[in-house]
N, C-alpha and C positions, 0 to 999 in steps of 0.2 A: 101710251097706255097710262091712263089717269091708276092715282094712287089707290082709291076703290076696286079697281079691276084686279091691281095687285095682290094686296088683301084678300080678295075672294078667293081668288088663284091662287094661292098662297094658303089657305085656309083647307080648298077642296085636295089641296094637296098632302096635309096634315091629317084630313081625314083618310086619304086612301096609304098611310105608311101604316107601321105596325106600331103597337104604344109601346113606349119605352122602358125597359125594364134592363135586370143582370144576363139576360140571355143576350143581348143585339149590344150591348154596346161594347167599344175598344177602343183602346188607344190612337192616339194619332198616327198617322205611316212618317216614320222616323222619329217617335218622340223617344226613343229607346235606344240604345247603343249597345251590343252586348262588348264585350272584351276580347282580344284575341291574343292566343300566348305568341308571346316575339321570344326573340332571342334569350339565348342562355346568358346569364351573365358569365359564367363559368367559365366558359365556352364547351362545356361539357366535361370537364376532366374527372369529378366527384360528385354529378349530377345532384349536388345538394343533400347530399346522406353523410357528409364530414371525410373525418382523417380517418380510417380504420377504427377498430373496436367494434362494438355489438351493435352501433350505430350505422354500423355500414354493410354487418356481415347477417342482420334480422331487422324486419318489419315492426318492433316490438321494441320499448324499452325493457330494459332486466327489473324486474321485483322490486319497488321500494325508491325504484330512480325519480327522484323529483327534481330534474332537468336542472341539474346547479346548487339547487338551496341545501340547506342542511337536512337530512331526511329523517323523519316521524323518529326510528328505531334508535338516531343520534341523540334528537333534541333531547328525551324522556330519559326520566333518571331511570339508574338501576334498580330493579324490582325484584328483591330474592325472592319475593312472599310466591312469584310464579312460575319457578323454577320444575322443572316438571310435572306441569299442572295437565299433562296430558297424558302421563303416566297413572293419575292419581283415580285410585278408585271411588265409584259415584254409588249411592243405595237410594233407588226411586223411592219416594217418601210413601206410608199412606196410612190414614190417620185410624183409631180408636174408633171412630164415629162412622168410619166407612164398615169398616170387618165388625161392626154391628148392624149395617144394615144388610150387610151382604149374608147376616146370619140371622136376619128379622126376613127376608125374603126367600130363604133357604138356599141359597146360594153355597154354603159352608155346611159341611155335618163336622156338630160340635161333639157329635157320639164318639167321633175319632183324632186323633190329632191332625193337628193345622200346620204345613211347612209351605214352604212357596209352590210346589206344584199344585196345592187345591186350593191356593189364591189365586193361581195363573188359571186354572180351570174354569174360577168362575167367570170371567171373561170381561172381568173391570179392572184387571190390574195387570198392565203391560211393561216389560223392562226388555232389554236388551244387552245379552250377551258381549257383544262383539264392540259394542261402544263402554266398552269401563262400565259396564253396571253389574255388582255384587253381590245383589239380594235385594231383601225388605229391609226400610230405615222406616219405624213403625212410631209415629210421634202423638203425641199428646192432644191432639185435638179431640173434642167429646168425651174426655175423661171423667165427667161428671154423668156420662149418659153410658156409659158402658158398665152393663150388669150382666154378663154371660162367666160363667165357668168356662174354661177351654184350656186346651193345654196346646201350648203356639209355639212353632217354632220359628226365628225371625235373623237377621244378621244384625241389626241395629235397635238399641232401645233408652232411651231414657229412664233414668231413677224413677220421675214419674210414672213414667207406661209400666215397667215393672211393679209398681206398686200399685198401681189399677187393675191391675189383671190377679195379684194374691191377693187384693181384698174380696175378691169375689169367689175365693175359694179355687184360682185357674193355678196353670203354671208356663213360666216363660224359658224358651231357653236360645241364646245367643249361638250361632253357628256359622263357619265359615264354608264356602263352599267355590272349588276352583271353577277358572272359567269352563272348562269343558262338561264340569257335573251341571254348571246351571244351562246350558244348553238342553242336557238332558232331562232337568225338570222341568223346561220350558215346554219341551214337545217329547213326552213320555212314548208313544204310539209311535210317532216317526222314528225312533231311536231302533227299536223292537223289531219294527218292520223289515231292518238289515240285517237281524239275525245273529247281532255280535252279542259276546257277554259284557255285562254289567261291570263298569271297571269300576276300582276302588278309589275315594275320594282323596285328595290329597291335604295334605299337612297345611297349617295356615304358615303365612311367610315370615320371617322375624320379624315386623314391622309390626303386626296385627297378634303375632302370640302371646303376650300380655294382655291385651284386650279377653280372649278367649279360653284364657285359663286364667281369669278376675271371678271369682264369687260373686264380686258385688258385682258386675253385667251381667251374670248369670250365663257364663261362658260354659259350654259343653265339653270342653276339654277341667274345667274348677271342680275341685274335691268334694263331693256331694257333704260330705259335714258341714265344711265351709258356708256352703248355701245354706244350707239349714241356719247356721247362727245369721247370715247375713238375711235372712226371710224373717228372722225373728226383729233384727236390728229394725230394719227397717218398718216395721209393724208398730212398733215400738216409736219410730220418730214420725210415721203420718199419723198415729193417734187411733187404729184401727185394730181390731182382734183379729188375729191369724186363724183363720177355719184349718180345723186338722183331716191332714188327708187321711192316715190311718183310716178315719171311721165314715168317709164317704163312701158311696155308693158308685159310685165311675175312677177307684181307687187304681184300678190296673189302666185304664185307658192316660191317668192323670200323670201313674209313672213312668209309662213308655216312653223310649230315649231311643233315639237312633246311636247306631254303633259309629266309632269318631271314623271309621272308612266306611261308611253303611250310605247311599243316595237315598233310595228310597224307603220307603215304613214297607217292614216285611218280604221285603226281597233285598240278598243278602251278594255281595261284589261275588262277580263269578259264574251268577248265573245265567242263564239266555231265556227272556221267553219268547216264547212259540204262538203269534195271534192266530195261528192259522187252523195250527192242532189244538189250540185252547189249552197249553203244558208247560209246564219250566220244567226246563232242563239243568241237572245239578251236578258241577265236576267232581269226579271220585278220584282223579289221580294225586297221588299224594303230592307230587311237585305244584300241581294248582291249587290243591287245598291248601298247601303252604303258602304259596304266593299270594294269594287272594285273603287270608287270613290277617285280623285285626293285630 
C-alpha cells in the first residue's frame, strides 16, 4: 500500500470519528495510579488520635487550641477596658433629624408626649430588649434643622440635644427604664392581651442613679427647681432666649411627667386592660393600692 492510499485511508477515516472536544477525551489507561492505605504504622494501638486527653476522647480540638503555639487569648495583653463589656448596657442611637421627619410625615403626634413606645410605634425605630438595649441614645445629628415643640422623653441625651429641643420652646426628660418595662413598651397590645396587671417600674441601679437624678441631663428622678436654674444656665451659655412655658398654649401637655413607677402616659401600675370589653380595670384593695403605690 503506496503512501497515498494511506493518507486517503487515513483521512476517510478522520472524517467518519467524532471531532474532538471536553466530552470524548481521557486519559491514557494507566497513566494514573491512585494510592491504597497499607499498613498501620502503629500497628494499631492509638490509631493515630495520641495519648489520652480531649484528643482521643472527641473528634474536635477544645476552644482556642492552636495545636502547640501560643494561643491568641495568651499572646494579647491584658485589657481591663473589656471587662464586662457583655454586661454593659447599649441605647440604639437616633438622631434629631430622624424624630423630625418622623414628625414632618406624621408618624409622631407632637399634641401628646413622645416616650419610646410612640417611637417604637412608628415602625422606624427598632431595639431590643433581651440583647442589653435600654432605650433611646438620642444624639445630635440635624440639630440645625430641628424646629418642633415637643415634650420627649428619652434615656440618653447630650448637652446639645437638650439644648435644641428648649430652644424651641420643647421639653426633654431623661428616664430610666428596667428591662421587663421596656419589653412592655416595645409590644403594648401583646402585654394586654394576657390579661395581667400593669407592674410597676423599677428603681434605676446604683451605677446609673447619678445620671438620673443630675439636673443638668435632665434626669426624672432631679428636683424640678434644679432644672429650672439648669434651663436657664444653659440658655444662657448657647446664646438663645428661654420661651416661657407659663404662657404657652400646649402648657399642660408640655408639663406632663410620668410618675418615677408610672410605664405608660395615663395608665397607672396595677391596672389591667381589657382589649376585649374595651375597660380597665382598677384595684380597690387596700393592700394593692398600697403595693402598687408611688
Amino acid at each position: 500500500m503506496g503512501s497515498r492510499q494511506i493518507t486517503e485511508k487515513s483521512l476517510v477515516m478522520l472524517r467518519s470519528l467524532p471531532r474532538l472536544s471536553l466530552a470524548n477525551i481521557r486519559d491514557n489507561p494507566g497513566s494514573k495510579h491512585y494510592p491504597k492505605r497499607g499498613r498501620g504504622q502503629h500497628s494499631g494501638d492509638k490509631h493515630g488520635a495520641g495519648n489520652k486527653g480531649s484528643g482521643q476522647r472527641q473528634n474536635y480540638m477544645r476552644l482556642g487550641y492552636e495545636t502547640g503555639n501560643n494561643p491568641f487569648y495568651l499572646r494579647m495583653p491584658h485589657e481591663p477596658y473589656y471587662r464586662g463589656h457583655h454586661h454593659r448596657r447599649e441605647y440604639p442611637p437616633i438622631s434629631l433629624l430622624e424624630i423630625q421627619k418622623l414628625i414632618d410625615t406624621n408618624r409622631i403626634d407632637i399634641t401628646k408626649p413622645i416616650d419610646i413606645a410612640s417611637i417604637v410605634k412608628s415602625g422606624l425605630y427598632r431595639f431590643f430588649p433581651d440583647q442589653k438595649h435600654f432605650g433611646i441614645n438620642l444624639t445630635d445629628e440635624g440639630v440645625d434643622l430641628f424646629a418642633t415643640k415637643i415634650n420627649i422623653e428619652v434615656q440618653w441625651a447630650s448637652e446639645l440635644v437638650i439644648a435644641a429641643i428648649e430652644k424651641n420652646g420643647g421639653v426633654i426628660t431623661t428616664a430610666y427604664y428596667d428591662p421587663h418595662s421596656l419589653f412592655l413598651l416595645k409590644n403594648p397590645k401583646k402585654f394586654f392581651e394576657t390579661g395581667q396587671a400593669i407592674p410597676r417600674r423599677m428603681i434605676p441601679p446604683p451605677d446609673v442613679i447619678e445620671y438620673y437624678t443630675s439636673a443638668e441631663k435632665r434626669g426624672y428622678l432631679a428636683d424640678p427647681e434644679k432644672i429650672s436654674q439648669e434651663r436657664l444656665r444653659l440658655s444662657q451659655k448657647y446664646g438663645y432666649e428661654l420661651p416661657k412655658l407659663e404662657t404657652d398654649q400646649y402648657f399642660n401637655m408640655l408639663c406632663e411627667r410620668k410618675d418615677p413607677r408610672q410605664i405608660f402616659y395615663g395608665l397607672e401600675p396595677g391596672w389591667v386592660v381589657n382589649l376585649k370589653d374595651k375597660c380597665i380595670l382598677k384595684p380597690r384593695d387596700e393592700e394593692l393600692l398600697q403595693f402598687y403605690a408611688s
